[in-house]
C-alpha positions in Angstrom: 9.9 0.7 37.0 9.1 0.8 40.6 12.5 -0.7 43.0 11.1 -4.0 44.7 12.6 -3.4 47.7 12.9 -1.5 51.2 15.9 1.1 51.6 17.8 -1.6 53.1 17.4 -4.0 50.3 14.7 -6.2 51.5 11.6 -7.4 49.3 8.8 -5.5 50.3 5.8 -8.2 51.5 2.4 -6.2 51.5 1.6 -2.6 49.8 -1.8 -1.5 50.9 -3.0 1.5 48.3 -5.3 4.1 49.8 -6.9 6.8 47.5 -7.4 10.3 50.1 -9.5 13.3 49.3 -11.2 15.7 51.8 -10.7 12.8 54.5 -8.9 15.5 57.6 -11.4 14.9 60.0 -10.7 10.6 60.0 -7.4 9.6 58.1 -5.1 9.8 60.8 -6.8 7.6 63.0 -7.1 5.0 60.1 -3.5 5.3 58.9 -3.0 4.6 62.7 -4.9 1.2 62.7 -2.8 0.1 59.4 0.6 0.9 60.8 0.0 -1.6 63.4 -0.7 -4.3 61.0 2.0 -3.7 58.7 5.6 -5.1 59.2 9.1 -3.4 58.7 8.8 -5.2 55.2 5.5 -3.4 54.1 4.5 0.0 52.8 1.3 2.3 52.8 1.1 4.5 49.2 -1.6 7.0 49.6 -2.4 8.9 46.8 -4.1 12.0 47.9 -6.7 13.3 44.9 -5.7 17.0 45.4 -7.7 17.6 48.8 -8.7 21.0 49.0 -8.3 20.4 53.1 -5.7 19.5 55.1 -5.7 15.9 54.3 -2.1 15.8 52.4 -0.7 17.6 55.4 -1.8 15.4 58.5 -0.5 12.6 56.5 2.7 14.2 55.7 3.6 15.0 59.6 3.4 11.4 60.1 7.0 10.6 60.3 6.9 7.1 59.6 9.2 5.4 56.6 6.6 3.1 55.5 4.3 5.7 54.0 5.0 6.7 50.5 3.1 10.0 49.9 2.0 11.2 46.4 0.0 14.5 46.0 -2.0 14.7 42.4 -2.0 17.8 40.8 -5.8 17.8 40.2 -8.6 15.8 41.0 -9.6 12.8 38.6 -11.7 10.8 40.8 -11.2 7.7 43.4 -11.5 5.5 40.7 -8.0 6.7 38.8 -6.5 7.6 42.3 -6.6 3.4 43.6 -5.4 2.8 39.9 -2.3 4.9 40.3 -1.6 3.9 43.9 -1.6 -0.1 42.6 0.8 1.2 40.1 3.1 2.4 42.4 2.6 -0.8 45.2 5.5 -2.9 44.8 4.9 -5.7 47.3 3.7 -8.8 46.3 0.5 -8.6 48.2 -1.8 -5.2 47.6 -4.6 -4.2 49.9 -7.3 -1.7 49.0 -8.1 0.8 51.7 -10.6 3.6 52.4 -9.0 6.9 54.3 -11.8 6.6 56.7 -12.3 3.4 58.1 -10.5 1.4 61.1 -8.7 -1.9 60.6 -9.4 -5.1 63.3 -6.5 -6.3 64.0 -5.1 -9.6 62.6 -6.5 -8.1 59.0 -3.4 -9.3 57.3 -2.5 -12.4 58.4 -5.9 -13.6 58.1 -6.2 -12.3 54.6 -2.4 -13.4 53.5 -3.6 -17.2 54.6 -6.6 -16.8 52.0 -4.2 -15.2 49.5 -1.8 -17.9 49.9 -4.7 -20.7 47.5 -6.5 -17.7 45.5 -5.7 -14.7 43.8 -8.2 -12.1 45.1 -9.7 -12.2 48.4 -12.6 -10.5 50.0 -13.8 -10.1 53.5 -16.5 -8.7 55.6 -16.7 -5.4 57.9 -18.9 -4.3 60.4 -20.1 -0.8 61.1 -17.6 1.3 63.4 -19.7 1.9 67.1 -21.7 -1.0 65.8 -24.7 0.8 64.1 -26.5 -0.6 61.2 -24.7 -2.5 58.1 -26.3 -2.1 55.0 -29.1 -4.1 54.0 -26.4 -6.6 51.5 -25.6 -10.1 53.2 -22.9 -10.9 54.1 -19.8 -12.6 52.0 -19.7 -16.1 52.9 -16.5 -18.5 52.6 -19.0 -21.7 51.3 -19.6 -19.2 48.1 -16.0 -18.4 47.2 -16.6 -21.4 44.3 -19.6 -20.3 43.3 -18.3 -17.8 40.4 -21.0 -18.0 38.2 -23.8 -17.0 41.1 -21.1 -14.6 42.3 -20.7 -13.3 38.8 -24.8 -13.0 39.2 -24.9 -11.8 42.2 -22.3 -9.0 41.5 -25.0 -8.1 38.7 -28.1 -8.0 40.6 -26.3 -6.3 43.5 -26.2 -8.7 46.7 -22.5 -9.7 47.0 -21.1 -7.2 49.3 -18.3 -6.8 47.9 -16.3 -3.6 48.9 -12.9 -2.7 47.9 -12.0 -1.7 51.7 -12.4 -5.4 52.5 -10.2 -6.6 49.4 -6.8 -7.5 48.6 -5.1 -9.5 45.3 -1.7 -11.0 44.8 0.7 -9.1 42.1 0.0 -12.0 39.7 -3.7 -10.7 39.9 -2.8 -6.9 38.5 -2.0 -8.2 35.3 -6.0 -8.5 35.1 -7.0 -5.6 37.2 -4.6 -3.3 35.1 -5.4 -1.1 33.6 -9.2 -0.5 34.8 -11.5 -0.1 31.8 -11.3 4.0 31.0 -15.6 3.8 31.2 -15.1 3.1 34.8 -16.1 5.2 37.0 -16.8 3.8 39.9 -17.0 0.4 41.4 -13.4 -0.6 40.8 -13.8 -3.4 43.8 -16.5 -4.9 41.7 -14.0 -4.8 39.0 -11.4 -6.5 41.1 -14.5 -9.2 41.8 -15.2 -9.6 38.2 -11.9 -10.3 37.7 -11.1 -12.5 40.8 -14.1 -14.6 39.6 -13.6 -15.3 35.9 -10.2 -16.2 36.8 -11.7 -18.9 39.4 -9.9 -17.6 41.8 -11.3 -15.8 45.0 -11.7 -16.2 48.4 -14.7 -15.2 50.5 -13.7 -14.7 54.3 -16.4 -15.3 57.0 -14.9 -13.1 59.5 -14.6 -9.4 59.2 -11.3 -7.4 58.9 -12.3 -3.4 59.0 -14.7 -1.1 60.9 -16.7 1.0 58.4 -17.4 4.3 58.9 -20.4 6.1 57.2 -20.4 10.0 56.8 -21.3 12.8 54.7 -18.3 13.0 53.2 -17.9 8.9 51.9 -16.4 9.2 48.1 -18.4 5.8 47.3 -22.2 6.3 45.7 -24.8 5.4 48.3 -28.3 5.6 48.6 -31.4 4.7 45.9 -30.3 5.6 42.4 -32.8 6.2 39.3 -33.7 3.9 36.7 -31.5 4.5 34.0 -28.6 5.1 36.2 -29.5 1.8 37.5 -29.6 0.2 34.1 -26.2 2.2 33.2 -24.3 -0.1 35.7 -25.9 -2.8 34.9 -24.6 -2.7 31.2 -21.1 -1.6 32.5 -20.9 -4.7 34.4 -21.8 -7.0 31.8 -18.8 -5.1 29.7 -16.3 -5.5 32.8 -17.2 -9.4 32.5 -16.6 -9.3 29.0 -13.2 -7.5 29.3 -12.3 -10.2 32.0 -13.0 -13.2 29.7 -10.6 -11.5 27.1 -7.8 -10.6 29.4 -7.8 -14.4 30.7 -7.7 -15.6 27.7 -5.2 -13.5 25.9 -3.1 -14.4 29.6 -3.3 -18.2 28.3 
């Protein structure tokens, strides 16, 4: 079992969970941006997916007590590396972050406040040096009810959600743990399916984190084919299944 607490005994408020691999050339300025959000009551656990660069070792030589450090032995895949940095969070709030990205400040307390009435939050981002967002709109706050069209929307592809912009309470693990082994990607649409068929998430209006697009993004971009296309469809449809039966079986 993980110890709740700081070295000097104090409950630890917020964990935020990054996955690293092969992110040298932009993680140090991100880890940066997070430090200045977080309190002495808080902790960053990166999990680092056996980068074949120096990515472990720029965020070793950050001497900072908050970071907790963990170096798998061999790659599985972002998917299983955010799974095993939740399991080792221990605050009672958990933020999902990307090694290559740049926090606006204010991220947390905005988010906490949303955190406070739902399990599951998600918020916007905008593009770091202000270039072109993807073409998905924007989360809104008026749909945060809406589950069902969320639900839909998750399906057909037009709520933006994106685990960089999410966080969930520790009440709200109990659902997202363990992620369905046919997962292979899309764990924050996971986190959404949950958040909604548990009628509780939160949609902020504003945006908390700069994006940053490169070569090197671990997330799937551009036009897939058909039957990949179809593929996540299905898997969707069985992560809202799985959902349903881990609410009820909570009740």
């Amino acid at each position: 079992m993980n110890d709740l607490t700081t070295p000097d005994g104090r409950k630890i408020r917020v964990s935020v969970c990054m996955a690293s691999y092969k992110g040298a050339a932009f993680v140090q300025e991100q880890v940066a941006s997070i430090l200045a959000e977080l309190g002495a009551d808080d902790e960053l656990v990166i999990v680092d997916d056996a980068s074949p660069d120096q990515t472990a070792t720029i965020i070793a030589a950050i001497r900072d007590p908050r970071i907790r450090l963990v170096r798998a032995a061999s790659n599985r895949g972002y998917v299983r590396t955010f799974e095993e940095a939740v399991r080792l969070s221990r605050g009672d709030y958990i933020f999902l972050s990307d090694q290559d990205d740049v926090w606006i400040p204010g991220r947390i307390d905005l988010m906490l406040g949303a955190l406070a009435e739902s399990q599951v939050v998600a918020s916007n981002f905008d593009m770091l040096g202000g270039g072109p967002r993807p073409w998905i709109p924007r989360l809104r706050s008026a749909d945060s009810r809406r589950h069902l069209a969320n639900l839909a929307g998750i399906l057909v592809g037009y709520r933006a959600y994106y685990g960089c912009g999410m966080a969930f309470r520790r009440d709200a693990a109990k659902y997202f743990l363990p992620i369905p082994p046919y997962v292979r990607e899309s764990h924050d649409l996971w986190l959404a399916v949950c958040g909604n068929v548990a009628g509780s998430i939160s949609h902020l209006d504003a945006s908390t984190i700069c994006r940053r697009l490169h070569e090197e993004n671990q997330t799937p971009a551009g036009w897939r084919s058909l039957p990949k296309i179809v593929a996540a469809r299905m898997m969707l449809l069985r992560l809202m299944v799985e959902a349903l039966r881990r609410r009820r079986n909570r009740f």
